[in-house]
Each structure stands twice: as C-alpha cells, then as structure tokens.
C-alpha positions in Angstrom: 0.0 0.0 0.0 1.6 3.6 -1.3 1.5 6.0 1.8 0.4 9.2 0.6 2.7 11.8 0.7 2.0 15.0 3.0 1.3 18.5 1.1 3.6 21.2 2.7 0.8 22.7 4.5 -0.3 19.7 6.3 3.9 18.6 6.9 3.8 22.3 8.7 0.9 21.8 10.6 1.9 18.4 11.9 5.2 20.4 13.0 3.3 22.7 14.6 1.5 19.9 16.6 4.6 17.9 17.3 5.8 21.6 18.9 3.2 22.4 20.8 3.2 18.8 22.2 6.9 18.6 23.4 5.9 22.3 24.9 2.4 20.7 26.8 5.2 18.0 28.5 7.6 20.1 29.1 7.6 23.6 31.2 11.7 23.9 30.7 11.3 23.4 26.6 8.6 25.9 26.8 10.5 28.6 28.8 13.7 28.5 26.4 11.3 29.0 23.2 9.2 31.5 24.7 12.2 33.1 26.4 13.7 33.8 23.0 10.4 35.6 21.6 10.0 37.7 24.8 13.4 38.7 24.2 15.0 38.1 21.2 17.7 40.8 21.9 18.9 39.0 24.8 22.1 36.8 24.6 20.4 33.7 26.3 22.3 31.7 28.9 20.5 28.8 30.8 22.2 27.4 33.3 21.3 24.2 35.0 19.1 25.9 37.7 16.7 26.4 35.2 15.8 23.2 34.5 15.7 22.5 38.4 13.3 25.1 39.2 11.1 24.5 35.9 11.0 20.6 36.7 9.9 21.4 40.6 7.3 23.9 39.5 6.3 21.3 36.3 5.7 18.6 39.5 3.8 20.9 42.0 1.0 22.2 39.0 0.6 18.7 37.6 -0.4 17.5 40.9 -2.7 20.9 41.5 -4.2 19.4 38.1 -5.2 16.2 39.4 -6.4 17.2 42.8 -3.6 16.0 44.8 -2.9 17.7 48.2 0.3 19.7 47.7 3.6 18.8 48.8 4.7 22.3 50.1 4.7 25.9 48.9 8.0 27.5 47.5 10.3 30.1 48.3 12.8 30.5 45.4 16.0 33.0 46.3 17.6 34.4 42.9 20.1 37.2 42.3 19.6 40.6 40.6 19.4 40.0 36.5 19.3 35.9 36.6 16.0 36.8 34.9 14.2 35.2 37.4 10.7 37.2 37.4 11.1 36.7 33.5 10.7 32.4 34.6 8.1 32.7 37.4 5.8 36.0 36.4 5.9 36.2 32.9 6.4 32.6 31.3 5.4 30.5 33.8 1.4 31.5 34.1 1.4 31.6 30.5 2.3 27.7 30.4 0.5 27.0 33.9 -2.8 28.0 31.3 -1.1 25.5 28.3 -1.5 22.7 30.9 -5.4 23.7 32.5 -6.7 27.0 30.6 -9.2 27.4 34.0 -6.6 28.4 36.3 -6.6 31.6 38.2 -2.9 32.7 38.4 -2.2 36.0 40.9 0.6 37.7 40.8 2.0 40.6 43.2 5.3 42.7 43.0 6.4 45.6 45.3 4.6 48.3 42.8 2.0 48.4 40.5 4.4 49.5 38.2 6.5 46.4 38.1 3.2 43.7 38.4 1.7 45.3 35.3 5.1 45.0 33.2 5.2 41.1 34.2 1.4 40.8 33.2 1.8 42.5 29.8 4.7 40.2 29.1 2.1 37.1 29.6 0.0 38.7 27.5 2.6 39.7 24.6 3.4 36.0 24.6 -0.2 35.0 24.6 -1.4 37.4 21.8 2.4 36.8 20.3 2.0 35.2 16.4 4.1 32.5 17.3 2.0 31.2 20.4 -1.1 31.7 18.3 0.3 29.3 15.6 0.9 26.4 18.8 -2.1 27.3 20.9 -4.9 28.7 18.8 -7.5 28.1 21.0 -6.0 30.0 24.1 -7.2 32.9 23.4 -7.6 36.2 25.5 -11.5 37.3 26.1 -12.1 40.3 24.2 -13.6 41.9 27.2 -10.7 41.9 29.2 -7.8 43.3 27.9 -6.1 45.4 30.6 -2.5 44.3 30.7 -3.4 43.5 34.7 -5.9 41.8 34.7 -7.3 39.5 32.1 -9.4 36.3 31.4 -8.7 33.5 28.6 -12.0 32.3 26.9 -11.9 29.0 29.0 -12.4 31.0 32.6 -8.8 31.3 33.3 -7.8 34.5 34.9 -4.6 36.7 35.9 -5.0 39.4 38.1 -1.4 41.3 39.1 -0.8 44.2 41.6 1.1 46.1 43.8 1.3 44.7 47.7 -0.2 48.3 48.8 -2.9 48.2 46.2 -5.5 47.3 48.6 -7.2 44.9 46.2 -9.3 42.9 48.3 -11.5 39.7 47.6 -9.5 37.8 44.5 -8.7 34.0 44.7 -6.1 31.9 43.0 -4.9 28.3 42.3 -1.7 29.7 41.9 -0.2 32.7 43.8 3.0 34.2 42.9 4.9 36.6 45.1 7.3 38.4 43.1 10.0 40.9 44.8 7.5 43.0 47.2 10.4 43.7 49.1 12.1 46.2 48.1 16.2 47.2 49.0 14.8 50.8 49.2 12.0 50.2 52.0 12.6 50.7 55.8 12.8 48.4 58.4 8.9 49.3 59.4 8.1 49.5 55.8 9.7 45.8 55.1 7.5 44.6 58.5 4.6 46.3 57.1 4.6 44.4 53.8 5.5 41.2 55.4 2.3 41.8 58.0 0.4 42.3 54.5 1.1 39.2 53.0 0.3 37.0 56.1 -2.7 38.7 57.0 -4.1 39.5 53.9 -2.5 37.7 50.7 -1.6 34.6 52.7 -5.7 33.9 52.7 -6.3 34.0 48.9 -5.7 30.8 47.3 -9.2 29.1 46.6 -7.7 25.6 48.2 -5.5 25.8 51.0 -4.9 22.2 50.5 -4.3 21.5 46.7 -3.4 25.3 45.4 0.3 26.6 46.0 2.5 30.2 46.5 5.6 30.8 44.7 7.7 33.4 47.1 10.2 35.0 44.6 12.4 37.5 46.4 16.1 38.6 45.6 17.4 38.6 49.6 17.9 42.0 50.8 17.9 42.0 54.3 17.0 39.6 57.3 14.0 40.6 58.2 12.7 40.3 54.3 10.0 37.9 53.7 11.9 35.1 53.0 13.5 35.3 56.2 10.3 36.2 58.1 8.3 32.9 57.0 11.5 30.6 57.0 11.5 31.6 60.7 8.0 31.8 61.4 7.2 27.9 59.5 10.1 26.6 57.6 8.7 23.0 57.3 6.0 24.8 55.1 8.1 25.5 52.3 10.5 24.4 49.5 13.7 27.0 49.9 15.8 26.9 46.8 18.3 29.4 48.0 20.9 30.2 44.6 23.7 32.9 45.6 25.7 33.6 42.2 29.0 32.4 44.0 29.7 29.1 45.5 28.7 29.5 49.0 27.1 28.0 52.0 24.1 29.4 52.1 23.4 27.0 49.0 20.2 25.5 49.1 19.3 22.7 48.7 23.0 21.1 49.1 22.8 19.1 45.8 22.5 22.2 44.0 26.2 22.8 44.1 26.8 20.7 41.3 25.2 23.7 39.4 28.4 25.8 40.1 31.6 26.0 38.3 34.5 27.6 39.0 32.3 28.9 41.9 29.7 30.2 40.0 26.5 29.0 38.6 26.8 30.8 35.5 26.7 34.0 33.6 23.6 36.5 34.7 24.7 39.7 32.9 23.1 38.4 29.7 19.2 37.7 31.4 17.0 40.7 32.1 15.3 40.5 35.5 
C-alpha cells in the first residue's frame, strides 16, 4: 500500500502539533522558546538551575491538576538579572494556562508598576503570532484586555498588583509573590509588607490544600519575607536558595553541582 505523501501545509501543521506537544510536556522546553520571543535581543544563557526550578514547579501544577494535596509551597532566592521574574511571572502563568486553561494565576510585585510590566509580558506572549500558531484556541476574552488583569475564553484569569494596592476579595490556584520587598524600603516599611502578605495575601488561594505560592524575592535583608516565613514555618516551604558564587548558604546542598569555577553561571546576559 503507497503512503500518501504529505502537502507542505499539512507537513507544517503536523510540525506545529509535534511543537506544541513537546511544549504541553515540558515547562523547561517551553521557557527556552518562549524566552527567546519575549526577548530576542537578549544573549540567552540557561544554566542548569533552570531546568531545576522549571521541573519542581512542572511537578507541583501537575499534581494541583489532578487534585492531589500539595507537597509544600515554595520560596525561590535568585540574584539581581538571573531573569528570574522573567521564569516565574511572565512565562510560567502563560504555560500553567497551556497545561489547565481554567486556572486563576495571581501575581504581586512591590509596585503596581513592576506587576503590570510582568502581566503584559504574559500577555505579549499570549497574543504573540508564534504562540497563536501552537495554541490557537487559548485565546484572551475580548472583554478583558487590561495588561493587569485579564481572562482566557476557558475562565482562566490573571490578576497582578502592587502589595499596597488594597485589592481585596481575588482568589487563585496559583499565587505568585514576586519581589515586594524592596532594598529601598525601611525596616517598618519591610515589617509592614510582610504583616500584608500574612494577614491578607496569605488567605487567597481558593484551596489551601491543593493550590500553592511561589515566594520569589532577591534577599535583601534579614528581616525580608523570605526570612520572616523561614523563621516563622520553615517546614511549610521548599527553599531553593541560589547565591551567584559558590557558598554555604546554597540550598538545597545538591544544588552545588550547578556551580563551576564557583559560579552558577553568567547572569549579565538575562533581564530581570
């Protein structure tokens, strides 16, 4: 029997599908691609950290997928420019509504200013030709466009804001904490915002049990809230602490084998 042979169209759609497959299994093959369309200007580096941190996140959402009681929520310590909000609030949500297009993603950052640019970049990628082409039926309702807060036509939603905004009554499967300390702030300022997120932003996940919180904070002091909820719970969460030079505050130990010639790699090439 003579196979028939595929028209050009049909050979590029069936790459298209084989694409958008590998990029369904796999949250770290995702981020490179989608890194590179974000920002093609940027002389890429990805270090092996990457992979770790996309794996453990790729674990914890396809468990929040089938209803499994989470392991532990995460608190992921990344130097200045190793484009670490670029992973977690701009890419990641974007592939967290690949796997299950339902799921509410919120994001908060120190300002307004600084949520809204990491929400527009989810939505640049979104609305980007080249996701369009993988993903066409993730699409962005036409009624909600703001670059803050947005819905896909499947009931997903992102909703992104400053830790003072005072927004009040949003839920989430998926809550991600981006940087709302900032090196700038006070002591009573830093206690302030740490008081915020326990007593107010701590509450908003829609199931305590099964829905999990990314903390995502470059260290800048020790009372910051890395260090506030490492001492107040530590059990609670996965610390992935990842200094740019070898050192002892490395964790968890095994990541070590990340560094060479005491470094993990080159940062000055990634935006934050």
């Amino acid at each position: 029997m003579q196979i028939p042979k595929l028209t050009d169209n049909e050979k590029q759609q069936l790459r298209r599908e084989i694409e958008a497959e590998i990029y369904r299994r796999s949250f770290y093959e995702f981020f490179v691609a989608a890194s590179r369309i974000l920002y093609p200007n940027v002389e890429w580096q990805y270090p092996p950290f990457y992979k770790y941190i996309c794996d453990l996140l790729q674990e914890a959402v396809e468990r929040n997928i089938r209803g499994e009681d989470k392991q532990h929520d995460f608190i992921f310590n990344l130097p200045f420019r190793a484009g670490k909000s670029i992973l977690l609030s701009q890419i990641f949500p974007v592939w967290c509504w690949i796997k299950k297009p339902s799921l509410a993603i919120m994001q908060v950052s120190h300002s307004e200013t600084l949520a809204v640019k990491h929400s527009h970049a989810s939505k640049m990628l979104i609305e980007s030709e080249w996701f369009l082409s993988l993903f066409p039926d993730l699409t962005l309702r036409v009624d909600t466009h703001a670059k803050s807060n947005y819905m896909n036509a499947s009931g997903g939603k992102r909703i992104s804001f400053g830790v003072n905004s005072g927004i009040i009554g949003e839920g989430a499967n998926i809550q991600i904490i981006d940087d709302i300390n900032n090196p700038k702030d006070s002591q009573a300022v830093t206690q302030g915002i740490n008081e915020t997120y326990t007593d107010t932003l701590y509450s908003r996940l829609n199931n305590p049990a099964v829905d999990f919180r990314i903390i995502l904070q470059q260290r800048i002091s020790q009372t910051d809230i890395c260090q506030y909820l490492l001492d107040t719970n530590p059990d609670k969460y996965y610390h992935v602490s990842l200094p740019v030079k070898l050192s002892p505050s490395i964790n968890p130990p095994e990541c070590v084998e990340f560094y060479e010639n005491g470094y993990y790699g080159k940062t000055d090439s990634v935006k934050r």
